[in-house]
mmCIF file of the N, C-alpha and C atoms, coordinates in Angstrom:
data_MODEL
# 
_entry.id   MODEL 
# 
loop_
_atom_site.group_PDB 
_atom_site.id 
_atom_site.type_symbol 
_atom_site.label_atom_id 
_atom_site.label_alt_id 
_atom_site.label_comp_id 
_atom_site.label_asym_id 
_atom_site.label_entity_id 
_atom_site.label_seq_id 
_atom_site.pdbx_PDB_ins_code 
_atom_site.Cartn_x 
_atom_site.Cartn_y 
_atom_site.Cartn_z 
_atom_site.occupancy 
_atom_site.B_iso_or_equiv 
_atom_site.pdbx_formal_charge 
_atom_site.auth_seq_id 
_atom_site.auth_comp_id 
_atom_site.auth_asym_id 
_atom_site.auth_atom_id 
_atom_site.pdbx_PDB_model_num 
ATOM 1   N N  . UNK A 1 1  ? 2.975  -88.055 -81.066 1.00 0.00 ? 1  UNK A N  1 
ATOM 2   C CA . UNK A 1 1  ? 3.055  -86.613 -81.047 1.00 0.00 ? 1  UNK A CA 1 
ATOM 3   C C  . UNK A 1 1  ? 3.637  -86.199 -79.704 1.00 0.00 ? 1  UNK A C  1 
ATOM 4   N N  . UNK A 1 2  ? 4.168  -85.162 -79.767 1.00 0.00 ? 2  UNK A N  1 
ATOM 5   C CA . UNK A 1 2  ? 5.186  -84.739 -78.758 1.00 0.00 ? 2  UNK A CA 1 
ATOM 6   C C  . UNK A 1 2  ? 4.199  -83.274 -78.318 1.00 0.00 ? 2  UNK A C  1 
ATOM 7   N N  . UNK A 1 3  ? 4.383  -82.831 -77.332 1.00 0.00 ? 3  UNK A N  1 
ATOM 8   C CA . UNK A 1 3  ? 3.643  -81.380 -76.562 1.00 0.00 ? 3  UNK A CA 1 
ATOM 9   C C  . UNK A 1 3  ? 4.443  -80.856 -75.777 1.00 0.00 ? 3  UNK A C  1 
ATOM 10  N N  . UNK A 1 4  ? 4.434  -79.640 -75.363 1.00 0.00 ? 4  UNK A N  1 
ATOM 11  C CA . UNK A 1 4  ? 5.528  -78.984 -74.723 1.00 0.00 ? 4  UNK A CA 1 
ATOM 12  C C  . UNK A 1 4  ? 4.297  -78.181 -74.132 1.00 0.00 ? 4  UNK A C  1 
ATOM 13  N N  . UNK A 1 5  ? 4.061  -78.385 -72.568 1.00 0.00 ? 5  UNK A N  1 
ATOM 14  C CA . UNK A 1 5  ? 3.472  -77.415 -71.991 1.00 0.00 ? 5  UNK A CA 1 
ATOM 15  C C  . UNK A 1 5  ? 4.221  -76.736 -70.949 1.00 0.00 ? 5  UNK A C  1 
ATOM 16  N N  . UNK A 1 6  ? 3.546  -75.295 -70.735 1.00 0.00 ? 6  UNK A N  1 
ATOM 17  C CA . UNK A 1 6  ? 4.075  -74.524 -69.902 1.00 0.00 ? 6  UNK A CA 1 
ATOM 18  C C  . UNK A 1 6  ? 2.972  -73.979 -69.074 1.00 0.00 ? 6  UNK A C  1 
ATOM 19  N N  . UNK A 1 7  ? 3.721  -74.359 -67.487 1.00 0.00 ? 7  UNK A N  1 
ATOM 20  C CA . UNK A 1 7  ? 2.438  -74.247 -66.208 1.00 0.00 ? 7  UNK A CA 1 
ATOM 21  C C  . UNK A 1 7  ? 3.279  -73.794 -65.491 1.00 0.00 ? 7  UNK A C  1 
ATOM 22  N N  . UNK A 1 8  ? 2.457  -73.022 -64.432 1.00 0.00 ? 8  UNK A N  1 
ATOM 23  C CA . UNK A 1 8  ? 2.749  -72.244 -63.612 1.00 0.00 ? 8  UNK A CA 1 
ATOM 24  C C  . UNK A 1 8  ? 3.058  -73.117 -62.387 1.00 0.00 ? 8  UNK A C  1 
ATOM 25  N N  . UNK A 1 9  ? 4.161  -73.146 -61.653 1.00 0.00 ? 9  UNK A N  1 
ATOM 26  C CA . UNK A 1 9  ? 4.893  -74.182 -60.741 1.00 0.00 ? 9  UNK A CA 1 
ATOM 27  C C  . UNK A 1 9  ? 3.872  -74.418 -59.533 1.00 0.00 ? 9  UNK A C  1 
ATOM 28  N N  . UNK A 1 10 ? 2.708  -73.692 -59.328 1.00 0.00 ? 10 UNK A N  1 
ATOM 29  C CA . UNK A 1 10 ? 2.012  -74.207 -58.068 1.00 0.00 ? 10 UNK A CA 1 
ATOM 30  C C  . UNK A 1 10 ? 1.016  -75.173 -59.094 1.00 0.00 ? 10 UNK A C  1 
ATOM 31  N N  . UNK A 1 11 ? 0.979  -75.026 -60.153 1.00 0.00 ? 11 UNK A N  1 
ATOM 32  C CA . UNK A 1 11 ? -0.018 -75.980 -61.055 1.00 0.00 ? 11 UNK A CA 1 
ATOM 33  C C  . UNK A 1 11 ? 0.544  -77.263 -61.353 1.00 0.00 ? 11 UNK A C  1 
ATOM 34  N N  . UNK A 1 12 ? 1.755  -76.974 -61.502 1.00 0.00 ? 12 UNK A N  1 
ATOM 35  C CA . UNK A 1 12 ? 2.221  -78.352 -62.324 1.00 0.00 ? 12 UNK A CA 1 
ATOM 36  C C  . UNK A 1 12 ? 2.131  -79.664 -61.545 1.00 0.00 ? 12 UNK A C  1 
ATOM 37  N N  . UNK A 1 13 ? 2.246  -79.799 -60.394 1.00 0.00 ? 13 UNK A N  1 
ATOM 38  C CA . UNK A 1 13 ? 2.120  -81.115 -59.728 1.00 0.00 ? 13 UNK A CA 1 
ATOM 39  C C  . UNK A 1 13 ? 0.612  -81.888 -59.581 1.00 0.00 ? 13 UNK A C  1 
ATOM 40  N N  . UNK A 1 14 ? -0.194 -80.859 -59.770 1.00 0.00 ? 14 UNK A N  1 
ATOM 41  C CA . UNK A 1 14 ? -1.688 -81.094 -60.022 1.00 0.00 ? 14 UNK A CA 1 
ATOM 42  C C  . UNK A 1 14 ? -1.999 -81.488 -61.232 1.00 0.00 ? 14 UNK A C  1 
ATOM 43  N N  . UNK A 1 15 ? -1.506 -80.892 -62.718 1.00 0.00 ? 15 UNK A N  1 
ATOM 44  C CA . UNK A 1 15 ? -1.793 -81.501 -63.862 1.00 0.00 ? 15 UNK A CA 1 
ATOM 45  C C  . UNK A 1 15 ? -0.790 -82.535 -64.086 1.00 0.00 ? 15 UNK A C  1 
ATOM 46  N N  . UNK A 1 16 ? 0.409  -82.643 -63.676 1.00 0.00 ? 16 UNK A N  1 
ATOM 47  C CA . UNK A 1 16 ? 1.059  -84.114 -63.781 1.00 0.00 ? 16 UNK A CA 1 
ATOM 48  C C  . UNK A 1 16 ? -0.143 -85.695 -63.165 1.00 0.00 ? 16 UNK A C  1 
ATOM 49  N N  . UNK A 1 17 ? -0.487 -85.064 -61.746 1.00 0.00 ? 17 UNK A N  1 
ATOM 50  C CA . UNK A 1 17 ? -0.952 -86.078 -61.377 1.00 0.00 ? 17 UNK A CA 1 
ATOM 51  C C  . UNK A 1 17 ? -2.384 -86.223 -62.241 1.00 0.00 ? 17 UNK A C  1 
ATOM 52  N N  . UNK A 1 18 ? -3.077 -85.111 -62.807 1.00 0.00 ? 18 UNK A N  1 
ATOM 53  C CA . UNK A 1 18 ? -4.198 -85.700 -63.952 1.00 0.00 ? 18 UNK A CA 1 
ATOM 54  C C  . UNK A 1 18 ? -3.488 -86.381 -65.074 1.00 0.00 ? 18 UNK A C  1 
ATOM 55  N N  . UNK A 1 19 ? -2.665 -86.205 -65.569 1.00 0.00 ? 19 UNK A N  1 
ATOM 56  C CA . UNK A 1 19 ? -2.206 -86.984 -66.970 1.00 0.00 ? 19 UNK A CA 1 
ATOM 57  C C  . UNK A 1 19 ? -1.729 -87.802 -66.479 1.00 0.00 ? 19 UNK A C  1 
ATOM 58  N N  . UNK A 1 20 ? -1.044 -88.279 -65.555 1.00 0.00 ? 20 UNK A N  1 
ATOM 59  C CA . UNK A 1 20 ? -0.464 -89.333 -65.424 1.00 0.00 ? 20 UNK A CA 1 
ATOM 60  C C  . UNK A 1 20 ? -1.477 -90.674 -65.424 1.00 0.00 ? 20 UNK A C  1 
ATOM 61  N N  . UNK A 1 21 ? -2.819 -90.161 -65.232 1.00 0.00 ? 21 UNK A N  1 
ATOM 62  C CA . UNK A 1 21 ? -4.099 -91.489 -65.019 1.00 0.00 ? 21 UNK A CA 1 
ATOM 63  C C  . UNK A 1 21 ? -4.846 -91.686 -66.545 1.00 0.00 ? 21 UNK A C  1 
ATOM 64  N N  . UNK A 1 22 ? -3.928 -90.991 -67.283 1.00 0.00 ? 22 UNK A N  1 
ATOM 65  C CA . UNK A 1 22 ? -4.664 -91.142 -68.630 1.00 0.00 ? 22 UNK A CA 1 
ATOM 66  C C  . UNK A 1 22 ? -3.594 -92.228 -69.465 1.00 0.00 ? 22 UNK A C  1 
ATOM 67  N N  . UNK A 1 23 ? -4.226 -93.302 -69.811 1.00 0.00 ? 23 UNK A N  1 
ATOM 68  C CA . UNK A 1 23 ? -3.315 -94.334 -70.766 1.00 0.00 ? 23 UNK A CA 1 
ATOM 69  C C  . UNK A 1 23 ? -2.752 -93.791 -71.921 1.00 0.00 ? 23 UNK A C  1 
ATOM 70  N N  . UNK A 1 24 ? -2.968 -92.940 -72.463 1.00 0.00 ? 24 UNK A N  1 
ATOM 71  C CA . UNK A 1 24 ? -2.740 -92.679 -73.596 1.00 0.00 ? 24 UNK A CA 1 
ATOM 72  C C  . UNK A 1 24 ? -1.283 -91.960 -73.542 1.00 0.00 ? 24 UNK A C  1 
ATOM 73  N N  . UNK A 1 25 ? -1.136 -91.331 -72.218 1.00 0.00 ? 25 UNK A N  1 
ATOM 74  C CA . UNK A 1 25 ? -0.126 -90.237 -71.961 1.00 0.00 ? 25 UNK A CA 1 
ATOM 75  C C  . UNK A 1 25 ? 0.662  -90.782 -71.521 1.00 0.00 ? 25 UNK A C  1 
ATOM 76  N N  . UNK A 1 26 ? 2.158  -90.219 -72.194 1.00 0.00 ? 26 UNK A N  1 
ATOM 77  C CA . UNK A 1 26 ? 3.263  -90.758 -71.939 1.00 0.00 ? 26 UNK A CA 1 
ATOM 78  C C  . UNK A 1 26 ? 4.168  -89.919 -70.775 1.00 0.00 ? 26 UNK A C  1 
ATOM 79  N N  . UNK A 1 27 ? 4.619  -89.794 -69.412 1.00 0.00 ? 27 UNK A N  1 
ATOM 80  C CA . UNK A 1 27 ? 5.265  -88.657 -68.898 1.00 0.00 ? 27 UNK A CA 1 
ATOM 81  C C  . UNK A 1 27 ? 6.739  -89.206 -68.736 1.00 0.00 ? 27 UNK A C  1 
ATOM 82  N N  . UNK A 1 28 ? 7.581  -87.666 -69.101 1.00 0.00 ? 28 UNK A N  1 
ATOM 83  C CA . UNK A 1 28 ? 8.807  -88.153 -68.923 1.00 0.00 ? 28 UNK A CA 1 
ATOM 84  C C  . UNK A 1 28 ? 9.324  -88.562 -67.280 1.00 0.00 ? 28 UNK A C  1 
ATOM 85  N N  . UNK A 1 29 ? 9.961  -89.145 -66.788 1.00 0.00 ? 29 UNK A N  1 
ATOM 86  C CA . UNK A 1 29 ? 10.386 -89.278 -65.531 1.00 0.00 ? 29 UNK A CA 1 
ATOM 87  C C  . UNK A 1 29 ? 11.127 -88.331 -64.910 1.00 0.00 ? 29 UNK A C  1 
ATOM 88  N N  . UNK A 1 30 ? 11.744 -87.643 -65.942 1.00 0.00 ? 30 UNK A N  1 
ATOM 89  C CA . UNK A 1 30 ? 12.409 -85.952 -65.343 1.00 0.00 ? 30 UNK A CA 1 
ATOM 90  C C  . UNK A 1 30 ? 11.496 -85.149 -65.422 1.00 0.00 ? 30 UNK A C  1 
ATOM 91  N N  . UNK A 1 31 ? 10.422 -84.998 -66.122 1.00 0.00 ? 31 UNK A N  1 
ATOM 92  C CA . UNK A 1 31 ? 9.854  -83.956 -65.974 1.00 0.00 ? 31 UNK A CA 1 
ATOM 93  C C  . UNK A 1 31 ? 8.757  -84.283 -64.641 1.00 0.00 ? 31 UNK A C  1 
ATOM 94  N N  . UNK A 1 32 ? 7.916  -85.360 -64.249 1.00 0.00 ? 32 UNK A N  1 
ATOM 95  C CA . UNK A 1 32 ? 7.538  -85.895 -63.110 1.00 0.00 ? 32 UNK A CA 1 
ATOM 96  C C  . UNK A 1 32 ? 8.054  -85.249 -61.703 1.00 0.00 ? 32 UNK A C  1 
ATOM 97  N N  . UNK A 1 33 ? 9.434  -85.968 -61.847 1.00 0.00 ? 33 UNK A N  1 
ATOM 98  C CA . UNK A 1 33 ? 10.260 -85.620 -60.744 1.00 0.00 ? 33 UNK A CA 1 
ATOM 99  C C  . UNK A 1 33 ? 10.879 -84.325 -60.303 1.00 0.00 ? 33 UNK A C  1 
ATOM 100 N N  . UNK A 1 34 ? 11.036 -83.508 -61.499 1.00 0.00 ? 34 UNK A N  1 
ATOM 101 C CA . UNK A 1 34 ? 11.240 -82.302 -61.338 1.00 0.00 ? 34 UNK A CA 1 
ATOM 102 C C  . UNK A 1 34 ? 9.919  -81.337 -60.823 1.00 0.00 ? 34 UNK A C  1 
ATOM 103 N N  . UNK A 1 35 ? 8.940  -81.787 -61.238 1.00 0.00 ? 35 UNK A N  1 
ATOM 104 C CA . UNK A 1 35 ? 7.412  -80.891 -61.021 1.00 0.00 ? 35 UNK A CA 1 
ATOM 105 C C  . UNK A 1 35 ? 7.704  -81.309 -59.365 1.00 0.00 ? 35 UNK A C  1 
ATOM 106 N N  . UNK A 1 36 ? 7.791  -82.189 -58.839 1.00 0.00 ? 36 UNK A N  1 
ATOM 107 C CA . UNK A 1 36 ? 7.566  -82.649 -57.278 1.00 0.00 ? 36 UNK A CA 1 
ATOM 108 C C  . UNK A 1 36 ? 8.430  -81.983 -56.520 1.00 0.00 ? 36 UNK A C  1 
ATOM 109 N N  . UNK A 1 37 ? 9.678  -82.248 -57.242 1.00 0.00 ? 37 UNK A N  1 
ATOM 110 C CA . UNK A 1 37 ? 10.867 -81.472 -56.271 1.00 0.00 ? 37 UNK A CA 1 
ATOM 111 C C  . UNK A 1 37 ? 10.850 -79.675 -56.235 1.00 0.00 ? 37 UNK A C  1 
ATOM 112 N N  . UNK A 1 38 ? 9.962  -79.207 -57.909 1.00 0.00 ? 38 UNK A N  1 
ATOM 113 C CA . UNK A 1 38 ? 9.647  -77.704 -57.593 1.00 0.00 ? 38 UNK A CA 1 
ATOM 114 C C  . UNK A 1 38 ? 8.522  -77.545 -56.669 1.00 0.00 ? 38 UNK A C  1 
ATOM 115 N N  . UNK A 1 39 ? 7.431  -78.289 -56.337 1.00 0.00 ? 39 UNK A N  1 
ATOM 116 C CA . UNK A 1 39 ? 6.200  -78.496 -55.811 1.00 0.00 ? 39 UNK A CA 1 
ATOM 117 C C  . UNK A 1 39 ? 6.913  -78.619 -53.923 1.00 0.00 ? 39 UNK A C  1 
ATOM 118 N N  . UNK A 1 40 ? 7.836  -79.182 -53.847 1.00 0.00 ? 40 UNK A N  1 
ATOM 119 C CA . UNK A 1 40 ? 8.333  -79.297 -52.685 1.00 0.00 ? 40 UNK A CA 1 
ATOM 120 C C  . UNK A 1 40 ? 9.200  -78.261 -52.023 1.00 0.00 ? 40 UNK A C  1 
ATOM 121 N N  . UNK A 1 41 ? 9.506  -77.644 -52.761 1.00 0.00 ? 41 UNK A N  1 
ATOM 122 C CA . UNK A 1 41 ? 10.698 -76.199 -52.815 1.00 0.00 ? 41 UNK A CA 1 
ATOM 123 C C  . UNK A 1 41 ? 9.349  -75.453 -52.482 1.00 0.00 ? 41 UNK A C  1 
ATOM 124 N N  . UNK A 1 42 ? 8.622  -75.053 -53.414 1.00 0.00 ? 42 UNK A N  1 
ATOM 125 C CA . UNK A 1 42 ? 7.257  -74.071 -52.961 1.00 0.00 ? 42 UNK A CA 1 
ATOM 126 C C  . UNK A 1 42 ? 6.799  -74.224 -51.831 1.00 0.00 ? 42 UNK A C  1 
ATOM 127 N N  . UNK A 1 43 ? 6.098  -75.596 -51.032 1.00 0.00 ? 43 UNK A N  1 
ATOM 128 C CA . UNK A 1 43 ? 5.913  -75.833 -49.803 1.00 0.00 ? 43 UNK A CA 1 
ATOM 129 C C  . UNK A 1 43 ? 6.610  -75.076 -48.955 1.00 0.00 ? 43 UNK A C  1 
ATOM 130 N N  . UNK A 1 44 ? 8.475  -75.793 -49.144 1.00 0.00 ? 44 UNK A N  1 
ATOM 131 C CA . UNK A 1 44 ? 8.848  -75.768 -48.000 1.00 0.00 ? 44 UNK A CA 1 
ATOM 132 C C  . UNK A 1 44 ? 9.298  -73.719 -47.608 1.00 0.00 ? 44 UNK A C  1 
ATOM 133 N N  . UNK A 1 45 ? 9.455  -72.865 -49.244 1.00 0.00 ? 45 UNK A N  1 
ATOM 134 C CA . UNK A 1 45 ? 9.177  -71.688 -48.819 1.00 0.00 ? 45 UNK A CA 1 
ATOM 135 C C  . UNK A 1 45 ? 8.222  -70.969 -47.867 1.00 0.00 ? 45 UNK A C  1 
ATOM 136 N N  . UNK A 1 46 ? 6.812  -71.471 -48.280 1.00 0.00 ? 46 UNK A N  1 
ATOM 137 C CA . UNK A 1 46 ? 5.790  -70.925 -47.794 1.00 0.00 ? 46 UNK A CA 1 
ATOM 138 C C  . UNK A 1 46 ? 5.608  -71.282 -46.117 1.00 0.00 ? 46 UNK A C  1 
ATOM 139 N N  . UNK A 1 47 ? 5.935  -72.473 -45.646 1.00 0.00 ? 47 UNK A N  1 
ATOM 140 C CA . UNK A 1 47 ? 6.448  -72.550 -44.495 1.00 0.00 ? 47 UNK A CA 1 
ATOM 141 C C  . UNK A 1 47 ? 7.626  -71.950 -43.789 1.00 0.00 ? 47 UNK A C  1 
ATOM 142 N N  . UNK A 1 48 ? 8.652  -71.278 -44.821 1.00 0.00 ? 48 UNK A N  1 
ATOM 143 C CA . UNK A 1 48 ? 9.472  -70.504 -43.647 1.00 0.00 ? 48 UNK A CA 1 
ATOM 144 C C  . UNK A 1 48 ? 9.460  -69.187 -43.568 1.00 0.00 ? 48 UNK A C  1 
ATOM 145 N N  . UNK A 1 49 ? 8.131  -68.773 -44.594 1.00 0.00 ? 49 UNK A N  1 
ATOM 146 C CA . UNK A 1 49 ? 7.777  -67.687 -44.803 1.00 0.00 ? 49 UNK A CA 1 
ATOM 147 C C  . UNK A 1 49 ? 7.415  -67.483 -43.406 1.00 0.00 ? 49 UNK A C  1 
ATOM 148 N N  . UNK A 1 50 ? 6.295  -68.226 -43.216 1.00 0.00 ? 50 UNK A N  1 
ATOM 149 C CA . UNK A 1 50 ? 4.978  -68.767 -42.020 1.00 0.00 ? 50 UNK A CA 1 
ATOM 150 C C  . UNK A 1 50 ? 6.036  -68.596 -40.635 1.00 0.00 ? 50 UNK A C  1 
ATOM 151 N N  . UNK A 1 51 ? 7.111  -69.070 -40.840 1.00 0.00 ? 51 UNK A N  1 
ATOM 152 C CA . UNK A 1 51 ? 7.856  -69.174 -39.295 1.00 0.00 ? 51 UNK A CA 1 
ATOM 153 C C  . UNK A 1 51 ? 8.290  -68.226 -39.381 1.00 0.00 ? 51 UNK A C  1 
ATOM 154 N N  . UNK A 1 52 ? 8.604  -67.462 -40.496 1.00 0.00 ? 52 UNK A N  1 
ATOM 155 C CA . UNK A 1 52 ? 9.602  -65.734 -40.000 1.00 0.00 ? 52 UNK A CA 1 
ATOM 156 C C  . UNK A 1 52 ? 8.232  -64.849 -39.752 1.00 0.00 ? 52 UNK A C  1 
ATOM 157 N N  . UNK A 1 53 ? 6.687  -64.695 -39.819 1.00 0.00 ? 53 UNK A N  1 
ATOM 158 C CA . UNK A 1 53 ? 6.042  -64.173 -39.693 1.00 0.00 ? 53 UNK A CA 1 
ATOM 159 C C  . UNK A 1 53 ? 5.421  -64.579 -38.432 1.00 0.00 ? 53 UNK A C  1 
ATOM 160 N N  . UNK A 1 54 ? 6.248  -65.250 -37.657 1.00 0.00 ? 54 UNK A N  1 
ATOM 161 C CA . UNK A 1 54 ? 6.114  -66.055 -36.350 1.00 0.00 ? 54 UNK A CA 1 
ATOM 162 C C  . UNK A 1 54 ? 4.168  -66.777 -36.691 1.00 0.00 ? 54 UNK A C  1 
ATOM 163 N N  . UNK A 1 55 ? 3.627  -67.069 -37.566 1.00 0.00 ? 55 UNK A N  1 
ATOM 164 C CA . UNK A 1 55 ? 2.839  -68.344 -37.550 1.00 0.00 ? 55 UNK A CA 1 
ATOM 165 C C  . UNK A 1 55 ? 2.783  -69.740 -36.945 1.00 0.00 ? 55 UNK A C  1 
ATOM 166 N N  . UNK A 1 56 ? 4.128  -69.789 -37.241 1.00 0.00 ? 56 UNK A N  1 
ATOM 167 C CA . UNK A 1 56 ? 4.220  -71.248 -36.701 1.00 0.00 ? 56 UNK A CA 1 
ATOM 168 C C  . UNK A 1 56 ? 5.481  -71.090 -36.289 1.00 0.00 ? 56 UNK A C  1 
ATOM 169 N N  . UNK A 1 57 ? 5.615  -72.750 -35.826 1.00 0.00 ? 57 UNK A N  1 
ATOM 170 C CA . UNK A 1 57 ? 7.394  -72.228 -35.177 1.00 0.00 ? 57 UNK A CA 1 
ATOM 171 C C  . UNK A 1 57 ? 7.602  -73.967 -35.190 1.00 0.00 ? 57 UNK A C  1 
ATOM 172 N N  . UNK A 1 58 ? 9.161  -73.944 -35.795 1.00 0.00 ? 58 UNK A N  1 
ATOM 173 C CA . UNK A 1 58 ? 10.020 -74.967 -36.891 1.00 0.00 ? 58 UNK A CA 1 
ATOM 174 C C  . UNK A 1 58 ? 10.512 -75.385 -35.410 1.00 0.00 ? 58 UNK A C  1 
ATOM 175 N N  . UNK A 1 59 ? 10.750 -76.726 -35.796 1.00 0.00 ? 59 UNK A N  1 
ATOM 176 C CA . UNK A 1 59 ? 11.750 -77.735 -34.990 1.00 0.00 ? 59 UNK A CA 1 
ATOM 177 C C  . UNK A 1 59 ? 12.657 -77.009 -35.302 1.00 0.00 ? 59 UNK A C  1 
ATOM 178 N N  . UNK A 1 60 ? 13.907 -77.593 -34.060 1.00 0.00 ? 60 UNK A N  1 
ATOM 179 C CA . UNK A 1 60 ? 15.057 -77.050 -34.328 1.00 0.00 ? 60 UNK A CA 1 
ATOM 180 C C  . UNK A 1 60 ? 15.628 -78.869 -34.658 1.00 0.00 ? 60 UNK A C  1 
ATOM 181 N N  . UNK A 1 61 ? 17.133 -79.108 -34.999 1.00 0.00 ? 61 UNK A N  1 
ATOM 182 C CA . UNK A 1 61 ? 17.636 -80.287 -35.671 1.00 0.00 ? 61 UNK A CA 1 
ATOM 183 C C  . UNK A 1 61 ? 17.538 -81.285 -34.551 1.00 0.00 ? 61 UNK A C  1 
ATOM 184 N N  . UNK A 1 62 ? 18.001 -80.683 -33.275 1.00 0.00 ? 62 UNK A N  1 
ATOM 185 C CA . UNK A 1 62 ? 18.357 -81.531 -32.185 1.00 0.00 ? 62 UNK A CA 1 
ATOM 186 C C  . UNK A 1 62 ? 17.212 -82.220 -31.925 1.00 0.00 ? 62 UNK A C  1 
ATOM 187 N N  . UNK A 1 63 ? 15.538 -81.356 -31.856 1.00 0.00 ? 63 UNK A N  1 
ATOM 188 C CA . UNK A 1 63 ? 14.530 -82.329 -31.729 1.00 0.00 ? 63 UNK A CA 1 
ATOM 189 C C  . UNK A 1 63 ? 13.917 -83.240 -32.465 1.00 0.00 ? 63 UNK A C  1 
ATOM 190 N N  . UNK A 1 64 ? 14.979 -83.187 -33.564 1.00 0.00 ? 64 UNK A N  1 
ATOM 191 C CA . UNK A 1 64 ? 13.877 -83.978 -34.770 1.00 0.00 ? 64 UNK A CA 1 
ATOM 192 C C  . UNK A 1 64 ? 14.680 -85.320 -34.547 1.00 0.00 ? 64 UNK A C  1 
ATOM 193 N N  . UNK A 1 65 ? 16.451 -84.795 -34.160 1.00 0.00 ? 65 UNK A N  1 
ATOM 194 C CA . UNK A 1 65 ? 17.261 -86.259 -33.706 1.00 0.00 ? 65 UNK A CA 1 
ATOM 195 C C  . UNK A 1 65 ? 16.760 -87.066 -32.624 1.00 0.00 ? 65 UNK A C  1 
ATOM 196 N N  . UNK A 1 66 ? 16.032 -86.198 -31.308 1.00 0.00 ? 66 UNK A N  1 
ATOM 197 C CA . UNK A 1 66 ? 15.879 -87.053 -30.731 1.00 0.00 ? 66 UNK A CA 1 
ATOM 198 C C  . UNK A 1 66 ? 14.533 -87.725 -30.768 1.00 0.00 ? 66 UNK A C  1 
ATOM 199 N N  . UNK A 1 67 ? 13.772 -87.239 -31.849 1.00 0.00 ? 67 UNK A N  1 
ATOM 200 C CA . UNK A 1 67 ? 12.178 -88.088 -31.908 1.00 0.00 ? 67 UNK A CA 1 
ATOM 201 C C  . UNK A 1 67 ? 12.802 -89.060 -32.922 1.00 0.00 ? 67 UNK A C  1 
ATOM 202 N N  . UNK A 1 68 ? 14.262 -89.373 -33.504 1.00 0.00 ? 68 UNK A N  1 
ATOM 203 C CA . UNK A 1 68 ? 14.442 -90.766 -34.110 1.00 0.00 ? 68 UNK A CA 1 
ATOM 204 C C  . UNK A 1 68 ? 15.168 -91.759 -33.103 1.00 0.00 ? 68 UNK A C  1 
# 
């Protein structure tokens, strides 16, 4: 049997990672990967939300080159 659910993008990376521990459940690998990469897009908004509301305050490129 096939299911088609629809979750709200701050949810979905949370119920992927519950079904994914259930044997029975099959997950597609695009839909996986896509929940993470929307789950990661949300993060990285809410953090530059955080830095334009001066909260926090972002590396700039040059320091992140020279901590490699």
């Amino acid at each position: 049997m096939r299911l088609v659910l629809e979750v709200e993008d701050e949810k979905a990376a949370f119920l992927i990672e519950i079904l994914s521990h259930f044997d029975f459940v099959k997950l597609d690998d695009a839909t996986v990967e896509k929940a993470r990469i929307i789950d990661d897009l949300r993060e990285s908004v809410i953090e530059v939300n955080r830095a334009k509301h001066g909260e926090i305050e972002l590396r700039n490129a040059q320091e992140l080159l020279d901590e490699l």
